[in-house]
Structures are given as structure tokens and as C-alpha cells.
N, C-alpha and C positions, 0 to 999 in steps of 0.2 A: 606883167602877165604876157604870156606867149601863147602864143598855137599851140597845142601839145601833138604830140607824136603819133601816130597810127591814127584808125577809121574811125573812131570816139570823136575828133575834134576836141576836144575838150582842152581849156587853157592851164598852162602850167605855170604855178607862180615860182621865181623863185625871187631872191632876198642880194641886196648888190650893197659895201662899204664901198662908196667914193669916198675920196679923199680930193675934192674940188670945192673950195667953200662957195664961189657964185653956184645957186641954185640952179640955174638956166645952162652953165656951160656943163653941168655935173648930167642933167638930162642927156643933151647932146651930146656926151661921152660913152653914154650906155645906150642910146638911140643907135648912133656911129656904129657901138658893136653888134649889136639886136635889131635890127629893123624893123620888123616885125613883131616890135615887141609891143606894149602900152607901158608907157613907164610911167610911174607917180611916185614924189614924194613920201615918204609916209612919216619918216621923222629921219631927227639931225644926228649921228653919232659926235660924241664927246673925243676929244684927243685921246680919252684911256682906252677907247673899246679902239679906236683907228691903231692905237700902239700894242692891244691886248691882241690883234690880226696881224699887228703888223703892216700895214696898208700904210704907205707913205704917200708925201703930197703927191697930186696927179694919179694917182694911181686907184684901180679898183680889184677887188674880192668878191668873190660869190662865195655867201654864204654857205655853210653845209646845213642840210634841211637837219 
């Protein structure tokens, strides 16, 4: 979740494939990019959906809403 944009305040989620298997360093890499953000876990992508994005090791994707 983020701050969202304009006088609302209102937070904007959006949806991130890491492709980082330790769970803590995969935080940290989307912390790094978002600062401001609240990041949480929510679940693990499988090899198929990280290959169906195409998201390779190290690397991340923002989902499209």
C-alpha cells in the first residue's frame, strides 16, 4: 500500500511478482524501490505464474490492476 495521489490521501494498493525466494531480501527490494510504501506478503507465486510474467530470478513486476 502507498500514499495515493492528490488531496484524498487515500492509499493505493497495488500487486508486485518478486522473483527473490528469501522472503525478507524480496521485502527489501520493493522497500528499496517504494519507500513509502507498507509492503506485506500476501502469498508466494509458483515458477508458472513467475514464467507466465516472465519475471526472472532477481527481478520484479507490477502487476496490471
Amino acid at each position: 500500500m502507498r500514499p495515493g495521489r492528490g488531496a484524498s490521501g487515500a492509499k493505493r494498493q497495488e500487486l508486485f511478482l518478486v522473483a527473490i525466494p528469501d522472503k525478507v531480501e524480496a521485502v527489501r527490494a520493493v522497500q528499496a524501490c517504494l519507500p513509502d510504501a507498507e509492503v506485506k506478503i500476501d502469498s508466494e507465486a509458483g515458477p508458472d505464474i513467475l514464467a507466465e510474467y516472465q519475471v526472472n530470478d532477481g527481478e520484479m513486476f507490477v502487476l496490471p490492476e
